[in-house]
Each structure stands twice: as structure tokens, then as C-alpha cells.
C-alpha positions as a printed Julia matrix, in Angstrom:
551×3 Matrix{Float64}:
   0.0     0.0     0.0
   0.99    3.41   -0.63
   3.09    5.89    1.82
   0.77    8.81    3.53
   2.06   11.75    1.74
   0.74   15.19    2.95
  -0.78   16.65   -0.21
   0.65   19.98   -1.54
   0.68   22.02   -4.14
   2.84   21.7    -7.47
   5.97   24.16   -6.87
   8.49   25.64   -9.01
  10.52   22.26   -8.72
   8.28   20.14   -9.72
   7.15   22.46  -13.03
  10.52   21.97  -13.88
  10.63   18.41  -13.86
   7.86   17.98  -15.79
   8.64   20.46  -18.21
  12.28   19.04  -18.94
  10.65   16.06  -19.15
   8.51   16.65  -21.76
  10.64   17.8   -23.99
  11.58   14.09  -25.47
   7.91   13.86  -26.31
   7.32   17.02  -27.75
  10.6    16.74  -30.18
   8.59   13.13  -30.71
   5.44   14.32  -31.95
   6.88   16.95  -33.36
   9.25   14.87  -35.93
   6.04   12.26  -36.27
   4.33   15.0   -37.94
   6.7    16.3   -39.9
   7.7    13.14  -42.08
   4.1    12.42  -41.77
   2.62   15.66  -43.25
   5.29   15.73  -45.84
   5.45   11.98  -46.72
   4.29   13.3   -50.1
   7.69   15.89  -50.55
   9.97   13.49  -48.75
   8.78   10.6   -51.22
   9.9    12.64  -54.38
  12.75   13.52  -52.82
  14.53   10.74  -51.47
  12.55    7.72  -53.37
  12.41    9.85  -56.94
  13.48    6.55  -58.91
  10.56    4.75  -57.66
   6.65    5.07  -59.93
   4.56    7.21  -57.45
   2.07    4.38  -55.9
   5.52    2.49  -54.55
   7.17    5.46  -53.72
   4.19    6.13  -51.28
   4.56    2.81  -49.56
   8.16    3.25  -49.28
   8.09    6.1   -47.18
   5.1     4.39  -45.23
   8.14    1.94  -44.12
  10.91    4.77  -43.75
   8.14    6.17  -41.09
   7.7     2.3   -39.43
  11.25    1.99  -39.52
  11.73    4.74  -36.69
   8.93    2.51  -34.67
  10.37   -0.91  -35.36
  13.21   -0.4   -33.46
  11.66    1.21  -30.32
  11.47   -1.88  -28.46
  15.31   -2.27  -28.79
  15.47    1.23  -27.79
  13.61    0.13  -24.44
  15.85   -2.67  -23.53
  19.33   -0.78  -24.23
  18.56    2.82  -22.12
  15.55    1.16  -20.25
  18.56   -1.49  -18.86
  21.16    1.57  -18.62
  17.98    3.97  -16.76
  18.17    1.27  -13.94
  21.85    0.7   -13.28
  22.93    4.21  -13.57
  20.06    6.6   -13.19
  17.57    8.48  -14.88
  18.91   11.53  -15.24
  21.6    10.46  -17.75
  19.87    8.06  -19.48
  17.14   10.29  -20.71
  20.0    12.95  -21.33
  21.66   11.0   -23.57
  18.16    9.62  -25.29
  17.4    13.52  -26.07
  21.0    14.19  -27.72
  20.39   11.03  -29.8
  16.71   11.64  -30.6
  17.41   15.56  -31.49
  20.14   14.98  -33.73
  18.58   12.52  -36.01
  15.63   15.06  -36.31
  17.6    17.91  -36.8
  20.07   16.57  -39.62
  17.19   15.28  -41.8
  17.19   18.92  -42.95
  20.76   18.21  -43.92
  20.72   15.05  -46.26
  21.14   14.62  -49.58
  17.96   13.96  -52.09
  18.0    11.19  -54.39
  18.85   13.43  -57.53
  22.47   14.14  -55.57
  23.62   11.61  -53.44
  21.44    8.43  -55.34
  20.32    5.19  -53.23
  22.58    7.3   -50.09
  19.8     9.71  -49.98
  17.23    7.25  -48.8
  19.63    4.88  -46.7
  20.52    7.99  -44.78
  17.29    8.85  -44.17
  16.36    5.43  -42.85
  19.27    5.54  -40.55
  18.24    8.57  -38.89
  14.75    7.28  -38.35
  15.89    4.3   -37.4
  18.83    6.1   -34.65
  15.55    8.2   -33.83
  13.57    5.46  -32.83
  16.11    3.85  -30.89
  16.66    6.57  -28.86
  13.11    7.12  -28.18
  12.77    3.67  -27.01
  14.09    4.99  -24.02
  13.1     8.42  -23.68
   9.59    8.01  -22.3
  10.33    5.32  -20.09
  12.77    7.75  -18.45
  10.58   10.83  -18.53
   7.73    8.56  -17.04
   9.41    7.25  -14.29
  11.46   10.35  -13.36
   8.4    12.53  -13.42
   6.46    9.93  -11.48
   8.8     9.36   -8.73
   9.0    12.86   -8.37
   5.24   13.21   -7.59
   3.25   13.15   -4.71
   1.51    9.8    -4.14
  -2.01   11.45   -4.49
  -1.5    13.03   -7.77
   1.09   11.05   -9.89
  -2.12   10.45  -12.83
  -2.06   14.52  -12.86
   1.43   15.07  -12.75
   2.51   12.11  -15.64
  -0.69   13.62  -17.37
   1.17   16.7   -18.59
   3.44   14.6   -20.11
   0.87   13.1   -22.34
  -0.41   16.91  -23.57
   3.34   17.42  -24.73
   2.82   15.1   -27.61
  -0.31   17.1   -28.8
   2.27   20.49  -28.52
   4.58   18.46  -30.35
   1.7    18.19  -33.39
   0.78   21.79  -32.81
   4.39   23.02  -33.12
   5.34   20.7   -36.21
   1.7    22.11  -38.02
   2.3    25.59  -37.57
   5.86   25.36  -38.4
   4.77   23.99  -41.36
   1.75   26.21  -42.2
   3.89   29.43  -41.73
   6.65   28.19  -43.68
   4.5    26.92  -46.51
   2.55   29.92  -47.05
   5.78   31.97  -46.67
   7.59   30.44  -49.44
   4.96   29.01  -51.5
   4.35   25.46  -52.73
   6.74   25.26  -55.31
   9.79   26.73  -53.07
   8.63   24.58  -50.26
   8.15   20.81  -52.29
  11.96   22.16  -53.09
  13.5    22.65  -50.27
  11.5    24.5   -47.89
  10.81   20.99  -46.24
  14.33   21.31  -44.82
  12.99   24.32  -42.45
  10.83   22.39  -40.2
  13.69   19.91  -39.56
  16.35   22.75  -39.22
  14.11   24.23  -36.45
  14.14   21.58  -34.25
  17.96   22.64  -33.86
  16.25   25.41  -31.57
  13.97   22.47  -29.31
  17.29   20.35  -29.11
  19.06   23.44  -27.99
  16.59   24.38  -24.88
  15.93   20.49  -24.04
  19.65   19.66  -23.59
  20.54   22.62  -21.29
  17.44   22.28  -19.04
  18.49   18.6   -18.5
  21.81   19.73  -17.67
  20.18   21.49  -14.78
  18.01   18.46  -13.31
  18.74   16.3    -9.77
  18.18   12.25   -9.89
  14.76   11.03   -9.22
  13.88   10.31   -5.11
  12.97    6.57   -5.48
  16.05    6.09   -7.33
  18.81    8.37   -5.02
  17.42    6.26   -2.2
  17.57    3.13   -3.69
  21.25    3.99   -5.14
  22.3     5.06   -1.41
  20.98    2.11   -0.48
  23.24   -0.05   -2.43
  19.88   -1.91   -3.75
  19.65   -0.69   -7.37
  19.46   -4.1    -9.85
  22.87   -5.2   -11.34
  20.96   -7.15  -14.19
  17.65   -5.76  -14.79
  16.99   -7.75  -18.14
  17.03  -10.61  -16.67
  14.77   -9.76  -13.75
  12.55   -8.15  -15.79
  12.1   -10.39  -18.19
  13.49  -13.65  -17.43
  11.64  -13.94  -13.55
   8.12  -14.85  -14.52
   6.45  -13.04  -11.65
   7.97   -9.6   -13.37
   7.94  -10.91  -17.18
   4.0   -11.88  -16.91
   2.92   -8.69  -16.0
   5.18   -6.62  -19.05
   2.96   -9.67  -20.77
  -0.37   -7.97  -19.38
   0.95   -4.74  -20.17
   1.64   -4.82  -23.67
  -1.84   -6.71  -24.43
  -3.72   -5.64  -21.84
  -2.93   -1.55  -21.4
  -0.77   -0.86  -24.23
  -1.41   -2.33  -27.58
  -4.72   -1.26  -27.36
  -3.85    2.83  -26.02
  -1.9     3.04  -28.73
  -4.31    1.81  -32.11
  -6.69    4.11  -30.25
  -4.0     7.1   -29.88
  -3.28    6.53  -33.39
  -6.06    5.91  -35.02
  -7.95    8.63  -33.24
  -5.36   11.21  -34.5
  -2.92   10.1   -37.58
  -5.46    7.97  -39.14
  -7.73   10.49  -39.23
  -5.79   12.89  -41.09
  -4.4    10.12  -43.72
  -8.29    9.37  -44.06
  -9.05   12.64  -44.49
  -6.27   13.54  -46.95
  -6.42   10.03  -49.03
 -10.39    8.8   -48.97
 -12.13   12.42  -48.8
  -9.88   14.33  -50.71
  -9.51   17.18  -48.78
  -7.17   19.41  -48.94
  -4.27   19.18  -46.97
  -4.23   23.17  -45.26
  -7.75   22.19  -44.45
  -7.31   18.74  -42.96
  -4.12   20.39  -40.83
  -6.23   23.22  -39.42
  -9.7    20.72  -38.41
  -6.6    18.58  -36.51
  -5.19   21.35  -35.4
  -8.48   22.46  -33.58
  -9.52   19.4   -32.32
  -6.24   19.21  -30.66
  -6.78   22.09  -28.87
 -10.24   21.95  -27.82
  -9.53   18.27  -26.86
  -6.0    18.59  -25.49
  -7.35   19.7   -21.34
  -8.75   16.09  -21.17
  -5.29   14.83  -21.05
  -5.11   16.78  -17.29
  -8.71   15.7   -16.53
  -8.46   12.19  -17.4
  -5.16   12.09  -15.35
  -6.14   13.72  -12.37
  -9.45   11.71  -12.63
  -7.38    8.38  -12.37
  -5.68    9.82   -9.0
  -9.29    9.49   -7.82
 -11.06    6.92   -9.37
  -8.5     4.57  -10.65
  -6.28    4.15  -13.96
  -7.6     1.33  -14.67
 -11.59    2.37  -15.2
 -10.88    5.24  -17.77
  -8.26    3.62  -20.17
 -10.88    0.57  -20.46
 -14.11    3.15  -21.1
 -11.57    4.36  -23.91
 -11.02    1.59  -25.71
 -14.51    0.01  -25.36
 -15.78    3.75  -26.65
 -13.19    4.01  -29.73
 -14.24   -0.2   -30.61
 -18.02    0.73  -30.08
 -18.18    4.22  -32.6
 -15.52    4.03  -34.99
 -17.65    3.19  -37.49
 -20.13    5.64  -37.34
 -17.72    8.54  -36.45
 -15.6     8.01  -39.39
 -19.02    7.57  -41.55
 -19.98   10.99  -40.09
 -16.09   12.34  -41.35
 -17.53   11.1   -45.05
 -20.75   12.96  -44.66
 -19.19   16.4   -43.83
 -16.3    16.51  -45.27
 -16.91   15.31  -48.67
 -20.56   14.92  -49.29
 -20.41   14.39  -52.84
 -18.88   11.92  -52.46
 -20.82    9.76  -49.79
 -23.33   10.88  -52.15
 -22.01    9.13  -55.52
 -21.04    6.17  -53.34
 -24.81    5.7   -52.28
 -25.98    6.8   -56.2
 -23.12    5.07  -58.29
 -21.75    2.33  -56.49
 -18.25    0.81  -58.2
 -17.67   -2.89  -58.68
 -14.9    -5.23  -59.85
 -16.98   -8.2   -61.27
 -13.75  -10.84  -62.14
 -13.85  -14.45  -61.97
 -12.28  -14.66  -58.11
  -9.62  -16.95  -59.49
  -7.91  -14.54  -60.94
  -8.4   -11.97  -57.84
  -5.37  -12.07  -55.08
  -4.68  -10.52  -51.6
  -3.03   -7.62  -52.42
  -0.11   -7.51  -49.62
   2.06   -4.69  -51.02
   3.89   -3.61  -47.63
   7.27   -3.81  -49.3
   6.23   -1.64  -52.87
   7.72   -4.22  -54.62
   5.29   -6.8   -55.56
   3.59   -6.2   -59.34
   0.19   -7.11  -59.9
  -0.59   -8.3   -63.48
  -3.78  -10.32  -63.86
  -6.73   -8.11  -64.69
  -8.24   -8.08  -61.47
  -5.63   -7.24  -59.22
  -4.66   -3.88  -61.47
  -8.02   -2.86  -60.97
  -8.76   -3.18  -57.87
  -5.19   -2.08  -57.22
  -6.19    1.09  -59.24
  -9.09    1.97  -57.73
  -7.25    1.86  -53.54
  -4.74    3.99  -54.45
  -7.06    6.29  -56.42
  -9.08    6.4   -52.64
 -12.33    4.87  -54.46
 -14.71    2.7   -52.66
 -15.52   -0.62  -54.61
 -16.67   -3.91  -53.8
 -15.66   -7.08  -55.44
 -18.24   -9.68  -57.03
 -16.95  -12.87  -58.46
 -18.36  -14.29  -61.46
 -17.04  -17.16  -62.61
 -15.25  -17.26  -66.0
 -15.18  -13.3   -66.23
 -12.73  -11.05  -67.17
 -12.4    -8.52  -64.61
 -14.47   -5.05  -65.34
 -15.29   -2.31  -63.21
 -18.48   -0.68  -62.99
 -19.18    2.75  -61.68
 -23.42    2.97  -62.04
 -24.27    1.59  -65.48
 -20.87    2.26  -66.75
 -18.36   -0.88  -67.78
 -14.89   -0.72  -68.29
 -12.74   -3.99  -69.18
  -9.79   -3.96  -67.4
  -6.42   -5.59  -68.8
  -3.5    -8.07  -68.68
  -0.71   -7.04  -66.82
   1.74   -9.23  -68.71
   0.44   -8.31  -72.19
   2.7    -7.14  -74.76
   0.23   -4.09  -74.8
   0.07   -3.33  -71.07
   1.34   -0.02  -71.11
  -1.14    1.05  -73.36
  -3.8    -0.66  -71.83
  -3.31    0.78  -68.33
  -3.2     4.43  -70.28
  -6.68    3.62  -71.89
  -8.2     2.04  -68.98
  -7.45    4.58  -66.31
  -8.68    6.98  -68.74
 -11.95    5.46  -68.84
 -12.5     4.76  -65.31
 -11.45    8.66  -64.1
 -14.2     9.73  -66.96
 -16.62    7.08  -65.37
 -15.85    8.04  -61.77
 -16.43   12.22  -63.28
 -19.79   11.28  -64.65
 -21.06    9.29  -61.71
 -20.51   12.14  -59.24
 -17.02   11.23  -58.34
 -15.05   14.02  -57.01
 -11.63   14.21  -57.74
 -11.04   16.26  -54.08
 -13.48   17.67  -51.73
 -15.0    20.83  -52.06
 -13.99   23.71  -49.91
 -15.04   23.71  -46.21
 -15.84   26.91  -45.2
 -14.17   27.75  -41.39
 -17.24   28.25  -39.16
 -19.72   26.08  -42.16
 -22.3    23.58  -40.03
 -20.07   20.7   -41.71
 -16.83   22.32  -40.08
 -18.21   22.76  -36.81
 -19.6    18.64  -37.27
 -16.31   17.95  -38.07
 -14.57   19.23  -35.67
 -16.81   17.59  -33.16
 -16.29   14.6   -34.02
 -12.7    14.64  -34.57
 -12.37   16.04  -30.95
 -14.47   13.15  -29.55
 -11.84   11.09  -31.34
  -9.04   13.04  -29.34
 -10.91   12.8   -26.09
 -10.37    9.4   -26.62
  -6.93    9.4   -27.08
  -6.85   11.42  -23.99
  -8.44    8.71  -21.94
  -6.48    6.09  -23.17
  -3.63    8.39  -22.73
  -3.99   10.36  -20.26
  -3.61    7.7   -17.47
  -1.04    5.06  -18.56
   2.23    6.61  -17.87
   1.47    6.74  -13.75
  -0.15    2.81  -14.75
   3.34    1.85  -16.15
   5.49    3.18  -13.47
   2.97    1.51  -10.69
   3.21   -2.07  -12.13
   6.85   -2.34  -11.68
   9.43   -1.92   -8.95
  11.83    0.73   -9.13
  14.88   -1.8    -9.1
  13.6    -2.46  -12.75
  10.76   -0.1   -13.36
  12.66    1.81  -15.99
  13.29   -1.39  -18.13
  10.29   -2.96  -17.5
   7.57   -0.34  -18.31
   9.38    0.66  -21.59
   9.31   -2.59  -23.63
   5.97   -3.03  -23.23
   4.68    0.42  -23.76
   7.52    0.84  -27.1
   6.02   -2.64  -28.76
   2.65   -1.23  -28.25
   3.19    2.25  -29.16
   5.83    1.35  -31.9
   4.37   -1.97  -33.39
   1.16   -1.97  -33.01
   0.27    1.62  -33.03
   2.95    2.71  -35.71
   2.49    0.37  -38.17
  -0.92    0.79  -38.14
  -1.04    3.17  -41.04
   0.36    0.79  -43.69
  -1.87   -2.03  -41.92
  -4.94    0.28  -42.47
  -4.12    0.89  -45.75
  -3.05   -2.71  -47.03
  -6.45   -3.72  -45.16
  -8.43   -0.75  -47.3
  -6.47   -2.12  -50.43
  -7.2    -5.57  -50.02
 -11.06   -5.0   -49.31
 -11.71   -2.21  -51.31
 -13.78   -0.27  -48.71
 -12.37    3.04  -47.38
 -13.63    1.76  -43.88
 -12.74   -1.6   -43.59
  -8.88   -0.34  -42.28
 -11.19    0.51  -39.1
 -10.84   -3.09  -38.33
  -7.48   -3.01  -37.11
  -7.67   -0.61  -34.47
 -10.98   -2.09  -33.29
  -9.78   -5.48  -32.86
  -6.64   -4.33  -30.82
  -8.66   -1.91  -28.88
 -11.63   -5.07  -28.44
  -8.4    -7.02  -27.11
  -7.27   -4.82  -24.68
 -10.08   -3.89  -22.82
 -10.65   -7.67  -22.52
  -7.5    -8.68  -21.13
  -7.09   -5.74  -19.3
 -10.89   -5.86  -17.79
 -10.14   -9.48  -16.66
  -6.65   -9.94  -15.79
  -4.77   -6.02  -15.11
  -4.8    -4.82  -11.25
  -5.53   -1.63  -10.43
  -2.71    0.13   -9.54
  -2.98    3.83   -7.99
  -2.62    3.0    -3.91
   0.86    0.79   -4.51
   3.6     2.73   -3.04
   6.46    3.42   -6.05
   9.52    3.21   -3.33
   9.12   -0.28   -2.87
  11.46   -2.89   -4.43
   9.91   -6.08   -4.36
């Protein structure tokens, strides 16, 4: 059971911590949105030799790269965070993590420096992602143990709104310097100034650091002589610590993270891909949402200090699994009626013999899909068009959009290049007719379908937040501060960097495979349906243990 603490009031100190702690996650979330609001720029300029559609899922895995090595990142400063401290563990995670953001604004393109271009870039996101794997297992803890006992959900909380000022930062940076220069001057190298000011964020985060004391729990452990000599092994090879990092990951984190994800970066790539809007316009109904949803982070924290962790990251992910559906139905009808209009109207087809119809796995960019049904439906995904798929045996694959046919063709035909010119043709002149829109219309700031939207994109953030908000102060209470640093960051990097980060690509190879804009929805609702499961049944409530304790 916990210690009795005598509750007081946050001083000067403590803003400190917090603040310097915060940092890692802002420069985070603030190089997350960067390479994924210009994935676009960053694909013409480091993947140039590739055709467009592969070029695109190329710099899908240049972004997963970054994530796929968190969990690495975990074990390597999560070990170091418990043998040696906090304090210079996360020091050295911000110096790593800041560089590899900064000197993107320094690499070569494609056209210069050839295949180095993109290998360099894939390095830094991959030395970024390492580092981060132990960033916010430091910050975490050190903020945590820091705390009083009665408010450790409110105090970790304001950790959690520093990734939202991290997507704030990166989307006005971006904004200002976009409409400053221009599109042209910007797609040529004004994408370099958003990187280049993070030089400023690495600057501040590295000297406040400087200025920071060791954490309590661990000083006293340390003086002690009690701090863990191998604490891979007793996290993760001692069954009574490795079950619960088990219960973590599946039970608290997987499912925080599809839901932190899917509330916020999915939304934008659905907005941008599927409903064709505009990509100023998509920033700015983020941007707000964001905002107006960003104080839940606090509430949601200090909420947990009173009624538990455990009750408000469940309600999350039941909420996000229960109204995904209709919410991002409800993104369709306001942000690009026409369109949820000529769906309804002009429904499109592919009716093929299903022989000839395969799964179309393209998470690599390098698989080429010939027979007639596969290039059409492989068309019509990355053209963002809704279609279902109706075998019929012994036919040769045509879409339909209303009463319209159009034969599709053979990939391997001696003609195929002329083929795919003629049938793409025919299908963007079908799609016209039928009501089609090639992008959204303009939303009008203060219009009844921008104020819907941005309601229901901030529901979608308030459920981030309560997913969120809470699981930092969960994570430091499962484990013992021997091996808390260790233990709390593999479970909450897999999550956050597996199954939250790849979730993008997932969606999409999902949306691809199915051919309905919605059906990528599946993959955070499963995860989130998992978690709230497993955690419901089998993770303990956690907000009375006391954090000094080493057993």
C-alpha cells in the first residue's frame, strides 16, 4: 500500500521536472508529424526513382522503420535507466533523438547523393527510434517518482499533452513556412525548415536537462546499495515480473496506442487520401480538435488519481471499438458529401472471376500485380475509391461505376502499357460522370459541416486522452523501481511502436485488399476489443501501490 504523503501544491521544482521532461515527447510528436505531413515531398525527394504508388509505400516503411526499433530502444537505455540513473539516461536519449531530427534537414535527395539519400534517411529514423525507445520510459518514471503519491495520474498527465504540442508546433511550423515560401519553393527545399528548427527544441531540451537532480525513489535506492545489477534478466526472465510486461503490452498498451493513433494520424491520412480534402484544411480541423480536446489529457489524469487508472483507459477503448464506425461515416458525410453521395448513387464494382483476384499484400512496394483483377482493384485503392468485389465465374475482370463498364487488362500483355493508359482513362471519366469528385470541395471555417467535423474529430481526441492520459502513472505503478525503468518501456515501445505505428500501412493494405475506405477501421478495433478484454479481466488496479518499494 501506498506511503501517507501530505498533499501539496505543485511548486516551481516540480514544473521543472515535468517540463524538462517533456521535452523528449514534444521533439517526438513533433518529428512524427513532420515526415508524416510531408510523406508526399519526402517521397519525391529521397525515393524519386521509384513510380509514385511504390514510392508512397516506401516512405510508409521509412516512417515504421523509426517505430520498429523502439522496443530495442527500451531494452538498451531502459537497462542503462536502472543501473545508472535516470537523469543520464534520458539525457543521452534527447541528444540522440534531437540529432537525427535535426540533420534530416541536412541530407542529400536522391537526384544528388542516389540510393545514399534514402539509406541515410532510414538511418536517422531508425537512430531516432532507438533513442526514443528509451526516452519516455525515463521521462515517465522520473516525473512519477518525483510526484506526490495522491496526484502522480495529474502530474505524468502533462506529459501526455506534450505530444499534442509536439503536433501543434510541427503544423504551424509547417503552415507558416508553406505559405511563406509558397508550394513550389517549399516541395523544393523549404521541407528542410521544419527539420532545421528543431535545432532550436534540441538546444533548450539539452541545457534544461543539464540542470536536473536524480529522481527520489532512485537516489534512495542507489544510497541504499539496492539498485538491480541485471535488470533484463529480472525483468524479463523472472516470470512473476515478465507476466505482468505480458499484461501490459496486451492488456494496457497495444490497445492505447491503435486508439492514440487511429484517433489522430489515421484520421488525417483518411481525411487527406479517402475524402480528398485538402491538406491546409485537414491540418487546421486537426489542429483544432487538438486544442479543444487537449485539457482532457489533465482531466483524465487527475481523474485516475481518484477513481483509478484502470476504469478510464478501459471506457476508452470500449468507446473508440463501439463508434468508430459511425464517427468516421460521419467524417464522409461532412467533409466530402459528394462523395458519400455518388457512393450511395453510383456504387463501383470489380466483377472478375475470383480466381484470378489475389490478396493484395504490397507492404514492401515491390510486388507487381498483373492479372486483370488485381490492377483494378489495385487502381481503384490507391485512387481512394470505394468498390466492392463480385466474383463471377469465367469473367474477365471489369469495373463498374453505375451503369458504366470498363474492361480492365493483362498485366503481362505485350500491350500493357497502353492498356493501363486507356483504362485509367476510362475509369477517371466514369468516376467524373457518376458524381465522383476528384477532391473535396472547400469547407468553409465556421460552415455547419466544419463545426460537425470538428466535433467529431475532438471526440476522437478525447479518446486518445483517456487512453492516454492515465497510462504513464499505470506503467510506473506495475513495476518496482529496481527495474521499473526497463520494465515499463518494452511493453509500452512494442505497443506504441508496433502496433500503433504500423498501423497506417496495416490500415491501408487492409483498405487495399477489401476495397472499402472503412474496412482499415478493423485493425484498431480489434486491438482496442483485445485490450479492454485482457485488461478488464486480468490487469490490477494500480494507484494506492507505493512506487519506493522494491519487491
Amino acid at each position: 500500500m501506498a506511503t501517507a504523503v501530505a498533499p501539496r501544491p505543485m511548486s516551481e521544482g516540480d514544473k521543472m521536472v515535468i517540463f524538462a521532461s517533456s521535452l523528449g515527447t514534444i521533439f517526438e510528436w513533433y518529428d512524427f508529424y513532420l515526415f508524416g505531413a510531408m510523406s508526399a515531398i519526402i517521397a519525391a525527394n529521397f525515393f524519386s526513382a521509384l513510380d509514385p504508388s511504390t514510392r508512397n509505400i516506401f516512405v510508409l516503411l521509412a516512417f515504421a522503420a523509426g517505430f520498429a526499433v523502439r522496443p530495442f530502444g527500451a531494452l538498451v537505455f531502459g537497462r542503462l535507466g536502472d543501473m545508472i540513473g535516470r537523469k543520464y539516461t534520458f539525457l543521452i536519449t534527447i541528444l540522440i533523438m534531437g540529432l537525427s531530427t535535426f540533420l534530416v534537414a541536412f541530407l542529400p535527395t536522391y537526384k544528388t547523393a542516389g540510393i545514399i539519400a534514402p539509406i541515410a534517411l532510414i538511418a536517422l529514423r531508425m537512430l531516432q527510434g532507438l533513442a526514443l525507445g528509451g526516452e519516455y520510459g525515463g521521462a515517465a518514471t522520473y516525473v512519477a517518482e518525483h510526484a506526490p503519491h495522491d496526484k502522480r495520474g495529474f502530474y505524468t498527465a502533462w506529459i501526455q499533452t506534450t505530444a499534442t504540442v509536439g503536433l501543434m508546433l510541427s503544423i504551424v511550423v509547417i503552415l507558416v513556412t508553406r505559405t511563406y515560401l509558397g508550394e513550389s519553393e517549399f516541395a523544393d527545399w523549404g521541407w528542410r525548415i521544419p527539420y532545421a528548427v528543431s535545432g532550436i527544441l534540441l538546444g533548450i531540451s539539452v541545457w534544461i536537462r543539464l540542470k536536473l537532480n536524480e529522481s527520489p525513489a532512485f537516489a534512495k535506492m542507489k544510497s541504499e546499495g539496492k539498485t538491480s545489477k541485471a535488470p533484463l534478466a529480472e525483468s524479463f526472465g523472472q516470470w512473476k515480473n515478465a507476466k505482468i510486461v505480458i499484461l501490459a503490452l496486451f492488456g494496457l498498451t497495444a490497445g492505447q496506442a491503435t486508439v492514440w493513433y487511429g484517433g489522430q494520424f489515421y484520421t488525417l491520412f483518411f481525411l487527406q487520401s479517402f475524402l480528398k480534402v485538402d491538406g491546409p484544411t485537414a491540418n487546421i480541423l486537426i489542429a483544432v480538435s487538438l486544442i479543444l480536446g487537449t485539457p482532457f489529457f489533465i482531466l483524465f489524469g487527475a481523474w485516475s488519481d481518484k477513481i483509478g487508472r484502470k476504469p478510464i483507459i478501459m471506457a476508452g477503448c470500449l468507446l473508440a471499438a463501439l463508434t468508430y464506425f459511425p464517427l468516421f461515416g460521419a467524417l464522409t458525410t461532412y467533409a466530402n458529401p459528394k462523395l458519400q453521395a455518388a457512393i450511395q448513387k453510383s456504387p463501383v464494382t470489380v466483377v472478375s472471376d475470383a480466381a484470378s483476384c489475389n490478396l493484395l499484400l504490397n507492404l514492401t512496394g515491390t510486388t507487381v500485380f498483373t492479372t486483370a483483377c488485381d490492377v483494378s482493384r489495385f487502381y481503384l485503392s490507391n485512387a481512394g475509391v470505394n468498390y466492392d468485389l463480385v466474383p463471377q465465374a469465367g469473367m474477365v475482370a471489369t469495373v463498374k461505376v453505375g451503369d458504366k463498364s470498363i474492361a480492365s487488362y493483362d498485366g503481362k500483355a505485350a500491350t500493357a502499357k497502353d492498356d493501363k493508359a486507356r483504362f485509367e482513362k476510362e475509369v477517371r471519366a466514369a468516376l467524373n460522370e457518376a458524381g465522383y469528385p476528384a477532391k473535396a470541395d472547400p469547407i468553409p471555417v465556421g460552415s455547419s459541416n466544419w463545426l460537425m467535423l470538428i466535433l467529431v474529430l475532438t471526440i476522437l481526441v478525447v479518446y486518445v486522452t483517456m487512453v492516454y492520459g492515465p497510462i504513464a502513472a499505470m506503467l510506473v505503478e506495475l513495476f518496482p523501481t529496481r527495474i521499473r525503468y526497463t520494465s515499463m518501456s518494452l511493453p509500452y515501445h512494442i505497443g506504441n511502436g508496433w502496433f500503433g505505428g504500423f498501423l497506417p500501412a496495416i490500415a491501408f493494405t487492409i483498405v487495399a485488399a477489401q476495397g472499402n475506405i472503412y474496412s482499415g477501421l478493423w485493425y484498431p478495433i480489434i486491438i482496442a476489443t483485445m485490450t479492454f478484454i485482457v485488461g478488464t479481466l486480468f490487469v490490477k488496479e494500480t494507484k494506492d501501490v507505493d512506487i519506493y518499494a522494491n519487491d
